[in-house]
C-alpha positions in Angstrom: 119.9 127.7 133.7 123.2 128.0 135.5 125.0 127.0 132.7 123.9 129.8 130.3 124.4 133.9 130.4 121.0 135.2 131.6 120.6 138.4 129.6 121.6 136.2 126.3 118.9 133.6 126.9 116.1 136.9 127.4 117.5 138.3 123.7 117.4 135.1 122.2 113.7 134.3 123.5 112.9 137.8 122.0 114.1 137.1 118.9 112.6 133.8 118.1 109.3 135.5 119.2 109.6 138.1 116.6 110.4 134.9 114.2 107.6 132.6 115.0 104.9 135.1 114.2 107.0 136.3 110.8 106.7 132.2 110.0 102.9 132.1 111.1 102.0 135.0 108.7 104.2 134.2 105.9 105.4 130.5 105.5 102.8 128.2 104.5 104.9 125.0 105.2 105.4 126.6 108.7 102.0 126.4 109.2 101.5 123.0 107.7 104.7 121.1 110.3 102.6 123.1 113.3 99.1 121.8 112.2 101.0 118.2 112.1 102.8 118.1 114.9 99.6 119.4 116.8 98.6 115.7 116.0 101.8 113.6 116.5 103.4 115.0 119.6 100.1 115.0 121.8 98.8 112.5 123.4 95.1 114.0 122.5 94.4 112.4 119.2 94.8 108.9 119.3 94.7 106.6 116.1 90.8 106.1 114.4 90.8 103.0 114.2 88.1 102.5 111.4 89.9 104.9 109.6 90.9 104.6 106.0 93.4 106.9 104.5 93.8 107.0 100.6 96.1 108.7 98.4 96.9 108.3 94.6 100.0 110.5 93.1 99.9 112.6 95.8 96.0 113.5 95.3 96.3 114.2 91.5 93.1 111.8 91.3 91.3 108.8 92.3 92.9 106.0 90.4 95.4 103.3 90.3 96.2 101.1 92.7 94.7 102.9 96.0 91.7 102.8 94.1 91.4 99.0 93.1 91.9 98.3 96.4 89.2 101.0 98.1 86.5 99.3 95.8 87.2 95.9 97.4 87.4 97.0 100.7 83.8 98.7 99.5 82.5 96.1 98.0 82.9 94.4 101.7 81.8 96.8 103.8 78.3 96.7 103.5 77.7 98.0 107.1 79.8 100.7 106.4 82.3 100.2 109.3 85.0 101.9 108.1 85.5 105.8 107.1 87.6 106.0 104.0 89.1 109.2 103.1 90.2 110.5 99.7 92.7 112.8 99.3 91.9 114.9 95.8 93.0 118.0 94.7 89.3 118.3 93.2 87.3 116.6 95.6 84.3 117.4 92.5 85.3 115.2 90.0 83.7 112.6 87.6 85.1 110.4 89.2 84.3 111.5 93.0 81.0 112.2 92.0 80.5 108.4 91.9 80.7 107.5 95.4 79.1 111.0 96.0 75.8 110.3 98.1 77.8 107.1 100.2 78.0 108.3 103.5 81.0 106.8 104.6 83.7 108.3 101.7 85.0 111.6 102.1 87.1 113.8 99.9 89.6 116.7 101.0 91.7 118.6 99.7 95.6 117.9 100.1 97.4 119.7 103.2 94.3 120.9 104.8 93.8 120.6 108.1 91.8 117.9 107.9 94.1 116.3 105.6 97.0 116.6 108.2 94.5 115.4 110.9 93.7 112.2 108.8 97.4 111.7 108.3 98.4 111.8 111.7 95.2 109.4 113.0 94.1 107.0 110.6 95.1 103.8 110.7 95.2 102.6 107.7 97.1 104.6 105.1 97.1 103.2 101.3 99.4 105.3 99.0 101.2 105.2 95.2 104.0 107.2 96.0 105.7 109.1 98.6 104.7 111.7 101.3 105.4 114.9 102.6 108.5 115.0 103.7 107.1 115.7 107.7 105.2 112.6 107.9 106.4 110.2 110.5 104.2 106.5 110.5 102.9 106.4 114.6 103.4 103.2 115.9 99.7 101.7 115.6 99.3 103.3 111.9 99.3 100.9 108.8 100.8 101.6 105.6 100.3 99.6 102.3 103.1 101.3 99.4 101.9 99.9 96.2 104.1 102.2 93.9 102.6 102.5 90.6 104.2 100.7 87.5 106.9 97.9 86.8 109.6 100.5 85.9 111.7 100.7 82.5 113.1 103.9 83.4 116.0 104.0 86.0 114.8 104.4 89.2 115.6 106.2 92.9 119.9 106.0 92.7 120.0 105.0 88.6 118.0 107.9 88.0 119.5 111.0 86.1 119.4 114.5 88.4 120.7 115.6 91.7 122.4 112.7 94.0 119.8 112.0 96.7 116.5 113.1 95.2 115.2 110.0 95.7 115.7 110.8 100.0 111.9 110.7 100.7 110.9 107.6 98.5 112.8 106.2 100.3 112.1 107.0 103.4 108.3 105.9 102.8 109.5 102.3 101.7 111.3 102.1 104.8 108.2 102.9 106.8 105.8 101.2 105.2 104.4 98.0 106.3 103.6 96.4 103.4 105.2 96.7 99.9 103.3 95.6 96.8 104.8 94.4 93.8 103.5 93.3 90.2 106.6 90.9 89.5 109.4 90.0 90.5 111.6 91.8 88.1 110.1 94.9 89.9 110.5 93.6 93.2 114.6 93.0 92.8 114.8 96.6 91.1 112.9 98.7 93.6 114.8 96.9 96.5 118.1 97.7 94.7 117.1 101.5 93.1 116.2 102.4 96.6 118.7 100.6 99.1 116.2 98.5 100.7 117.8 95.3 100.8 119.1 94.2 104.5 117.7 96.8 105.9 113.9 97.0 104.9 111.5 94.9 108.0 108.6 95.2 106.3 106.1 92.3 104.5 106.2 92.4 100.5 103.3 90.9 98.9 104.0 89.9 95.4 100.5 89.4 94.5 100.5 91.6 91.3 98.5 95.3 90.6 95.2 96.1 91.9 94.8 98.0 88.9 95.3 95.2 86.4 92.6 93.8 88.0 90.2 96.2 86.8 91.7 95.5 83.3 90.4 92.2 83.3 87.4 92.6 85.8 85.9 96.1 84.5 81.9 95.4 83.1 83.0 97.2 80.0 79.5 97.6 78.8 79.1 100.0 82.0 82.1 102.0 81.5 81.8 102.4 78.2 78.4 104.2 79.0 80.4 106.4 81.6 83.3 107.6 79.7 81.0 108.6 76.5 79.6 110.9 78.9 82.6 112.6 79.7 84.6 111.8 76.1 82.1 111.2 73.6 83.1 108.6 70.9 81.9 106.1 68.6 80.6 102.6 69.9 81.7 101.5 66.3 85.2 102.2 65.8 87.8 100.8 67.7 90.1 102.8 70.4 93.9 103.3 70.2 94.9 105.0 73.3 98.0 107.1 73.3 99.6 107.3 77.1 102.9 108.8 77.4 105.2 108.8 79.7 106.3 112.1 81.4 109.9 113.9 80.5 111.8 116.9 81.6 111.2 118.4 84.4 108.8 121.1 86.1 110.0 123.8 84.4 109.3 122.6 81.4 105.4 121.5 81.6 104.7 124.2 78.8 107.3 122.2 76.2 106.4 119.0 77.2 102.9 119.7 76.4 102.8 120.9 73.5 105.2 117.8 72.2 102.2 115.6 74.2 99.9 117.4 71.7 101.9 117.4 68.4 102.4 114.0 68.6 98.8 113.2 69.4 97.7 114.8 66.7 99.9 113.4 64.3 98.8 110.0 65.9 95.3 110.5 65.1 96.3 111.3 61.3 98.1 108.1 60.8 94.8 105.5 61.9 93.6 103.2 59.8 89.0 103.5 59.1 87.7 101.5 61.5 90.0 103.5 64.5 89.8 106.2 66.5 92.1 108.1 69.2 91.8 108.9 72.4 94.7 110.2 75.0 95.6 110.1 78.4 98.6 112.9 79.5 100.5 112.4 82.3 99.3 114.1 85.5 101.9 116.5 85.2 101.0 117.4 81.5 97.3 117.2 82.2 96.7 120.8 83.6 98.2 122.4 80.9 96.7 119.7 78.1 93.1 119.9 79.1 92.8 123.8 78.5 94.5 122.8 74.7 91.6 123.0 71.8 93.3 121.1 69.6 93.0 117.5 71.7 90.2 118.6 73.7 87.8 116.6 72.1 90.0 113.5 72.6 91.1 113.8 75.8 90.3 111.7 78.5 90.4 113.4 82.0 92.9 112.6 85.0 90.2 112.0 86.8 89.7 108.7 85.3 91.1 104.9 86.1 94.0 104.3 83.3 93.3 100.5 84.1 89.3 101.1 84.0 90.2 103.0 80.7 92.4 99.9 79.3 89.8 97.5 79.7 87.9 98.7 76.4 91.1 99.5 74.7 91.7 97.6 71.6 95.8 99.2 70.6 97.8 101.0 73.3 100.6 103.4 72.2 102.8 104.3 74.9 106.4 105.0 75.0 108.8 104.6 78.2 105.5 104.2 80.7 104.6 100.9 82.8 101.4 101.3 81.3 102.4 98.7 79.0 103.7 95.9 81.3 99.8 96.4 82.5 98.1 96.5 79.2 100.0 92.8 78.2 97.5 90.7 80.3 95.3 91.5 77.0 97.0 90.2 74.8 96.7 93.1 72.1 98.8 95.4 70.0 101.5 97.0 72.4 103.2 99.5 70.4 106.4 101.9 72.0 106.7 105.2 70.1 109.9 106.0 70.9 110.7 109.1 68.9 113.5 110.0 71.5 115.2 107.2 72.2 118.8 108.6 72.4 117.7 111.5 74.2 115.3 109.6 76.9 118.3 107.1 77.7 121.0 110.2 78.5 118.7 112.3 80.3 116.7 109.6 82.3 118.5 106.1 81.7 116.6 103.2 81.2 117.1 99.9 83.0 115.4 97.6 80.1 116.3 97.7 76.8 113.6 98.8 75.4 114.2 96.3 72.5 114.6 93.7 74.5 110.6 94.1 76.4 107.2 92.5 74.7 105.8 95.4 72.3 107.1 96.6 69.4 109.3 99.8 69.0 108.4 102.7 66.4 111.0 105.5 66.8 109.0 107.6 63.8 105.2 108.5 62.9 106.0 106.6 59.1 107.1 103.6 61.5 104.2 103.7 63.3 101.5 104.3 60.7 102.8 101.2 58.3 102.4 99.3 62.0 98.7 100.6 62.4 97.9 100.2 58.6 99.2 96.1 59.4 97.5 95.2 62.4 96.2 92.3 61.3 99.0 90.6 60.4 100.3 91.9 64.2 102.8 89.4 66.0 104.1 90.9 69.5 107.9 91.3 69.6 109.4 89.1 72.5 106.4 87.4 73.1 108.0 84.5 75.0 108.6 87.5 77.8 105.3 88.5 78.7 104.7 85.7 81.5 107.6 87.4 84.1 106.0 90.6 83.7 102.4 89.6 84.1 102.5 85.6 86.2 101.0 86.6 89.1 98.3 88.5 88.3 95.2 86.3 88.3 92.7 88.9 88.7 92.5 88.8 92.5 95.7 91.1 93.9 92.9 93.4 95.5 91.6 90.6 97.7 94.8 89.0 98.7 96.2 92.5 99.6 92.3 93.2 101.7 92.6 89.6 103.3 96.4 90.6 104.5 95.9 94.1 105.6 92.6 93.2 108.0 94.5 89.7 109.2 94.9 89.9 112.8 98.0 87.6 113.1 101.4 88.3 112.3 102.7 85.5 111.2 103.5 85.1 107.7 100.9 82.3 106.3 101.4 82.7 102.2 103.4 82.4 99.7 103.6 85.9 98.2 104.7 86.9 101.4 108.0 88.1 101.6 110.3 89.8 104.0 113.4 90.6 102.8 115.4 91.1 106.1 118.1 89.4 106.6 118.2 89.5 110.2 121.9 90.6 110.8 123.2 93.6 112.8 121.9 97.1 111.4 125.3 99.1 112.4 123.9 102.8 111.6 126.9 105.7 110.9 126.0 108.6 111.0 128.4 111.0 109.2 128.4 115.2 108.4 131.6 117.9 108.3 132.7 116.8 104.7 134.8 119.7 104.6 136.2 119.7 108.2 139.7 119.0 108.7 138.8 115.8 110.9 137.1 114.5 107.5 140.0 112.2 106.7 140.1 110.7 109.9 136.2 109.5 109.7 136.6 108.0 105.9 139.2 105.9 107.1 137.6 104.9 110.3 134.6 103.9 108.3 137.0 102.3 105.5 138.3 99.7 108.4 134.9 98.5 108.7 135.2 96.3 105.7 136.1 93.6 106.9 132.5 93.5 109.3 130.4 91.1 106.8 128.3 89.2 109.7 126.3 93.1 109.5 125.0 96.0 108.0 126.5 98.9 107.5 123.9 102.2 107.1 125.5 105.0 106.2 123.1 108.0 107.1 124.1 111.9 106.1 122.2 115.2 104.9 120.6 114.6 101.2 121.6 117.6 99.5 125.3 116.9 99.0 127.5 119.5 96.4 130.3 118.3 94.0 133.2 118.7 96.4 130.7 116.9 99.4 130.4 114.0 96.6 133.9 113.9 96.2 134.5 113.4 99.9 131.8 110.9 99.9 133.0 109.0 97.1 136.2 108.3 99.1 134.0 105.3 101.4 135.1 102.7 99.8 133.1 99.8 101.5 130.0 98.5 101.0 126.7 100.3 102.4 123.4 101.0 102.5 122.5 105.0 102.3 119.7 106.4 103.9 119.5 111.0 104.1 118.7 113.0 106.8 116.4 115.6 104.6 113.2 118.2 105.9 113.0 119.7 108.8 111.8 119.2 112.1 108.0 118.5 113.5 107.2 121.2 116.4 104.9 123.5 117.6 104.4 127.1 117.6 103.7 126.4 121.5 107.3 123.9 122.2 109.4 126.2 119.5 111.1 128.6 121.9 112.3 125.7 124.6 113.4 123.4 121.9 115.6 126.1 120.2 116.7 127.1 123.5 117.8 123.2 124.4 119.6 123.7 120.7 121.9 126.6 122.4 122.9 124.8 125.1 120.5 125.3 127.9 119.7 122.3 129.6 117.1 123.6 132.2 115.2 122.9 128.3 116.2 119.2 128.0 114.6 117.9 131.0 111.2 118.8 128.9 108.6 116.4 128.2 107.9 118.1 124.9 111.3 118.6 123.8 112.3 115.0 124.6 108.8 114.2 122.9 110.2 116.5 119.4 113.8 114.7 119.7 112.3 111.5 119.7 110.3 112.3 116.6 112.8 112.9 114.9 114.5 110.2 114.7 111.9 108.3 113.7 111.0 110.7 110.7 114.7 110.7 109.7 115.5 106.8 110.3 112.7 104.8 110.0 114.1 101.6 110.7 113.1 99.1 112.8 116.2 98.3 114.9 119.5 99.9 115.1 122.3 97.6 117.1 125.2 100.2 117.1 125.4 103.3 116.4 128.4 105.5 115.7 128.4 109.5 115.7 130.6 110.7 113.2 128.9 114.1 112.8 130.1 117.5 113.6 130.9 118.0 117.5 130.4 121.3 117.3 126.6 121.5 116.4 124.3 121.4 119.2 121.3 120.1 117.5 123.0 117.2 115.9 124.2 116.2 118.8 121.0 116.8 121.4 119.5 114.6 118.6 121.4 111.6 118.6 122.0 111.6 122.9 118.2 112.1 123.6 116.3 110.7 120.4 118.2 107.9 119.3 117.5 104.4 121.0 120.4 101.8 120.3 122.0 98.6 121.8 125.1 100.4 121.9 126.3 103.6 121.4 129.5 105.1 120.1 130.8 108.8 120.1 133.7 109.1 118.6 135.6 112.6 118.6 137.8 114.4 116.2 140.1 117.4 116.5 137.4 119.8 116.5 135.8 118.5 119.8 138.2 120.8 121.1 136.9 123.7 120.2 136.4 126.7 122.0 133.3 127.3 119.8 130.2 128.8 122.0 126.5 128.8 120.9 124.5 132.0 121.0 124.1 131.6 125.0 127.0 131.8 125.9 127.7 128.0 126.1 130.9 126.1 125.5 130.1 123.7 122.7 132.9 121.7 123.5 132.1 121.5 127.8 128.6 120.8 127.0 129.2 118.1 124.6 131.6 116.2 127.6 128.9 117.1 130.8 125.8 116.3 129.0 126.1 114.3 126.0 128.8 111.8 126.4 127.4 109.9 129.1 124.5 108.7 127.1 126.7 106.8 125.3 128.2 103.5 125.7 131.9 104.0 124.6 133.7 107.4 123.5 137.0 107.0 120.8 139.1 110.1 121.1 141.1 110.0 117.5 143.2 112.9 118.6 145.0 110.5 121.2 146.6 107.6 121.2 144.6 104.8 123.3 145.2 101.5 122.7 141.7 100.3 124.1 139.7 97.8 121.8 136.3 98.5 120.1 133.7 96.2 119.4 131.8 96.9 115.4 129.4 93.6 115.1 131.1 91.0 116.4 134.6 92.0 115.7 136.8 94.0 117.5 139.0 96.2 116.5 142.2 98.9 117.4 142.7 102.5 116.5 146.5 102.2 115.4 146.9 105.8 114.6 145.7 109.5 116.4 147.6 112.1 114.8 145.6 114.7 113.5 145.8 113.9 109.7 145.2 110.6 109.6 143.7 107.6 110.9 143.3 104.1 111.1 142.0 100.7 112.9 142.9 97.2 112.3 141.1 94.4 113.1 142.1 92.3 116.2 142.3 89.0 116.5 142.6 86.8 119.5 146.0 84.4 119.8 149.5 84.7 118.9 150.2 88.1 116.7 153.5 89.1 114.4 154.2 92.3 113.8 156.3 92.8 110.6 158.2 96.2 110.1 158.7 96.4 106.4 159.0 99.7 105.4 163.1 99.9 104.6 163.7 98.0 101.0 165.7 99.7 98.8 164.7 99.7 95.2 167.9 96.9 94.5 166.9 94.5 97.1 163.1 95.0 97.0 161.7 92.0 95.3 164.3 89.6 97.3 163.2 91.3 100.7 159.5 90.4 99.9 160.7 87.1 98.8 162.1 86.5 101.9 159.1 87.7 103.8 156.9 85.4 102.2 158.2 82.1 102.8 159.0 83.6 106.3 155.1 83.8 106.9 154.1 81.1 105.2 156.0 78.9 107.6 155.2 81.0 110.6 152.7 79.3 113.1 151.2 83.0 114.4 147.5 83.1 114.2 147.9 86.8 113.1 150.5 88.7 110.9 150.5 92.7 110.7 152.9 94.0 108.0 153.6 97.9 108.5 154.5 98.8 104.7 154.0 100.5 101.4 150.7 99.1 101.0 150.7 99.5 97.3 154.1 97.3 96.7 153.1 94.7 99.3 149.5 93.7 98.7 149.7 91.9 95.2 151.8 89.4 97.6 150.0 89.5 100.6 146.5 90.4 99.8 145.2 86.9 99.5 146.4 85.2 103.0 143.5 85.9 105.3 145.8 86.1 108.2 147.6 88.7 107.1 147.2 92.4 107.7 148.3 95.4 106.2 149.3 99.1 108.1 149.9 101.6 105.2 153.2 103.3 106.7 152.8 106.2 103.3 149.6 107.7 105.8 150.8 106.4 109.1 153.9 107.1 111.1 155.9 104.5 112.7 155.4 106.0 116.0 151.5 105.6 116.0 151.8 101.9 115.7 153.1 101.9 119.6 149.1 100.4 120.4 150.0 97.8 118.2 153.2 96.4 119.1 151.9 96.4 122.9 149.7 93.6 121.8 151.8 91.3 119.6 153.5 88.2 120.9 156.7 89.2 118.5 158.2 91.8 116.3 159.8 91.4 113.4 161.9 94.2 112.2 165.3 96.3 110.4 167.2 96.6 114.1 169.6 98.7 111.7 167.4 101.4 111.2 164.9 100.9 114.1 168.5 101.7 115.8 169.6 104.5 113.7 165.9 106.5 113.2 163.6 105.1 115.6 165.3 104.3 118.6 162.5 105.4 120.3 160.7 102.7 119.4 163.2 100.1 119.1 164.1 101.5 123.5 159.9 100.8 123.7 160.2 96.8 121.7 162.9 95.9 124.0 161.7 97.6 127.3 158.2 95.7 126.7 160.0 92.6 126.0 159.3 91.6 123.1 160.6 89.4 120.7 162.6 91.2 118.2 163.7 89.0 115.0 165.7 91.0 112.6 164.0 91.3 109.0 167.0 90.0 107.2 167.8 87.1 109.2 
């Protein structure tokens, strides 16, 4: 503790006292992170091995995929070896009730604290969706992702909405260690929607739904007895099922509703004798649909399998849902009542057109009705389409996904195994301060990078980014994957007070098992990815946590810190500590290389395989260029007049073109020289409208020969012209 102010540290531990009981009484997440870190950062609760974790929409119900595949692990484990755990909002359901008096299925309710128990220790974990935002996969855990529908709606980055929303799906893919997909056409648009291509080291298994399977294995003589215990209808008639998707947003579950309702009516108006209706509302519309009189009668619970329910469907109206892509296997009427087609595709996007898909469009009830009043003289639009949606589903994806998950080896030993890893470099940036005044100088570090192909470039920063932060960011102009830093951190009520502490600077703090233990975490929650070859700190220098996080956390091949203008500062934390002092005695050293852009140093840096120079340290801009071993040219070019412009760059190109140097640097109005030079892949060009003449010094030390005005290097920069001909190098004048 010699590096902090004594009586500061005793206030501080005072305070956060008072704050951790505040939390304890009145924060319900609070409580939640504590209960799951409990499990994570102790070495007391190992992983249950027989343990068998499900979850469907976040426990909204017992269906879908989780479900297709916890009745073939059942169906195997007569000797009830494994424990399987459901996580359901209403663990009493018609559904539950079931499996009720088997001894070996459980039900609890979400974010207990069993649930958070089970989530920390079971091994196997087989979800639809995402989950909260403060689980991290252990090590020896098993996660299956089977999403839930092949999506016509835009998806993670296409969708409408705030820039980033889609942080946690994403960071579930990437920790998931087996991805199942229906098709392929789903396969190609999740990888892209979410950024997981490159960087995702997981196993996909394109083996098609679970759930379809119960669409064409369901004994339909046996659910049909179930649901006309629950729904009664008549054996009779035939069933049209109306299954919308969901729009808007939470706030407006009340609208959305009652548009679920008005249209299901008007739906049931418009059968044909022989026909009746039943519904199924999204799970976010079902809470408020179910207490509705007017459909009640009609209404099929949430409880219930979709897929199960399909199986004794005979028509399915639907809209924008993946329902649909299920439902083809049948072979029946598919029809899309799209009543809001203009609307849907502004607000949500959709990647399909919808014209373009098997089924037939309706955009009005009189469309709809002449459809139903025809339906046997029915002919599927885009017929010839339905095979790339529905080709791999043979009626057995619950098996081959069972057979993979309990397979011992790791090899890959099937075809619809797939890992989509490329194997190069994972070069991970991580980037913050977007309205700092070093900003600038880290766009155009990270803009030099372009040229690094042979890896790939993660860009990882907070997920909640405003209009001028997405402004900044938009300035990146290569090629990356983005990942988000998003939540907050796992720790205890017990490790609270010494990991804050270690946060302002104290480093008795670091040298903590636990702390270490949370900073570790961390980074795993945050970046779930598999390896990380170089990483490069571009976040602010003056926050302690950030920094602690990346130095102790973060395990890397290399390591890069570089520092900005505001390393400098003479910023202190609440202890007293120098930000800046602390940053260069404890942090630095657990890195492999520090670049200083505040200074000039010509030393090389290595990105990948390629090495490049930092030209340019001033503090408003900066830049890098990528060097390249053998003879080097330097070309000064930055002194046509308008009247002998296009002449000058005459010259200069027949002058390279019959030049023997390996590499050519042209210091020049970028914008006027590269429609000449952009193409010749030994040439490179220094923008000399955002960097001085004088912060090319690094560059010139290393060239064989400089080619240059000696008029004007004479008359403005003799400086630099004193430095060319002291180092001894060649000097050709430009209009020779």
């Amino acid at each position: 503790m010699d590096n902090i102010e004594v009586d500061l540290r005793e206030k501080f531990i005072k305070t956060h006292q008072v704050e951790i009981k505040k939390r304890l009484t009145t924060n319900k997440n609070f409580n939640r992170i504590n209960e799951y870190s409990t499990y994570i950062l102790s070495k007391e609760h190992p992983i249950k091995n027989d343990t068998i974790l499900y979850d469907s929409f976040l426990g909204k119900s017992m269906t879908d995929n989780p479900y297709a595949i916890f009745l073939e692990i059942l169906k195997r484990d007569v000797d009830h070896k494994y424990h399987h755990v459901w996580i359901l909002e209403n663990p009493d359901n018609v559904q539950s009730k079931r499996f009720s008096e088997l001894d070996n299925v459980e039900f609890i309710r979400p974010y207990t604290k069993k649930h958070l128990q089970y989530l920390a220790t079971a091994k196997y974990l087989i979800i639809n969706t995402s989950m909260p935002y403060y689980f991290t996969k252990r090590s020896n855990q098993v996660m299956i992702n089977t999403w839930h529908g092949t999506p016509l709606k835009g998806m993670g980055k296409y969708m409408g909405g705030r820039f980033g929303q889609w942080a946690n799906v994403q960071r579930q893919f990437l920790m998931t260690d087996y991805m199942v997909y229906p098709n392929k056409y789903t396969q190609t648009v999740m990888n892209d929607s979410y950024d997981l291509n490159d960087i995702y080291d997981g196993v996909q298994l394109t083996v098609g739904y679970p759930r379809v399977d119960l669409i064409q294995n369901t004994n339909e003589e046996n659910f049909s007895s179930f649901l006309n215990g629950i729904v009664p209808f008549d054996y009779g008639k035939k069933i049209v099922l109306y299954a919308p998707t969901w729009r808007g947003n939470q706030e407006s579950v009340a609208n959305m509703t009652e548009e679920f309702v008005e249209n299901s009516l008007s739906i049931q108006n418009a059968l044909p004798e022989g026909y009746q209706l039943l519904v199924k509302a999204h799970q976010i519309a079902y809470d408020k649909a179910k207490t509705d009189n007017r459909i009640k009668s009609i209404l099929v619970p949430n409880d219930i399998d979709t897929s199960e329910l399909l199986s004794i469907t005979d028509v399915l109206i639907s809209d924008y849902s993946s329902i649909f892509f299920d439902y083809l296997i049948t072979g029946k009427p598919v029809f899309l009542y799209a009543y809001d087609l203009e609307e849907y595709i502004a607000d949500r996007g959709l990647l399909l057109d919808i014209h373009s898909v098997p089924g037939n469009v309706v955009q009005n009830i009189d469309q709809l009705q002449d459809n139903l009043n025809n339906l046997e003289n029915y002919k599927m639009n885009n017929s010839l389409d339905i095979v790339k949606y529905i080709e791999w589903q043979t009626g057995s994806a619950a098996t081959l996904i069972v057979d993979e998950l309990f397979n011992s080896s790791n090899e890959l030993t099937h075809n619809f195994e797939t890992k989509i890893s490329n194997g190069r470099p994972n070069i991970l940036l991580y980037l913050d301060g977007f309205g700092d005044s070093d900003y600038f100088s880290k766009v155009q570090f990270i803009n030099n990078m372009n040229k690094n192909n042979d890896c790939n470039i993660i860009l990882l920063t907070k997920d909640h980014l405003n209009e001028n932060e997405l402004l900044q960011l938009s300035k990146i102009k290569i090629s990356y994957n983005h990942i988000f830093k998003l939540g907050q951190v796992n720790y205890t009520v017990d490790n609270y007070t010494s990991y804050s502490l270690a946060n302002q600077g104290d480093v008795s703090c670091l040298a903590s098992e636990d702390v270490q233990k949370i900073f570790i975490e961390e980074i795993h929650r945050v970046i779930p990815l598999d390896k990380i070859d170089h990483f490069i700190y571009l976040g602010k220098t003056m926050d302690i946590f950030e920094v602690n996080l990346f130095a102790f956390g973060l395990k890397a091949n290399k390591k890069t810190f570089v520092k900005t203008i505001l390393s400098y500062s003479n910023q202190a934390t609440l202890l007293g500590v120098s930000k800046s002092k602390y940053i260069d005695d404890y942090i630095l050293h657990h890195y492999n290389e520090v670049l200083d852009l505040t200074r000039t140093n010509n030393n090389q840096f290595m990105i990948g395989k390629n090495n490049y120079m930092v030209l340019d340290f001033n503090h408003q801009s900066m830049n890098a260029i990528k060097v390249v071993e053998g003879n080097k040219l330097l070309v000064i070019a930055d002194d046509f007049s308008e009247f002998d412009e296009l002449f000058g760059i005459y010259n200069l190109q027949r002058f390279i073109k019959r030049n023997k140097n390996k590499t050519i640097y042209i210091y020049g109005d970028r914008e006027k020289l590269k429609n000449y030079f952009m193409l010749d892949t030994n040439v490179y060009l220094i923008n000399s409208t955002t960097i001085e003449l004088v912060n090319i010094i690094p560059l010139i030390s290393c060239c064989t020969s400089v080619m240059a005005d000696k008029q004007k290097l004479e008359k403005v920069h003799m400086g630099i012209y004193k430095y060319i001909i002291n180092s001894k190098k060649n000097l050709i004048d430009i209009n020779v």
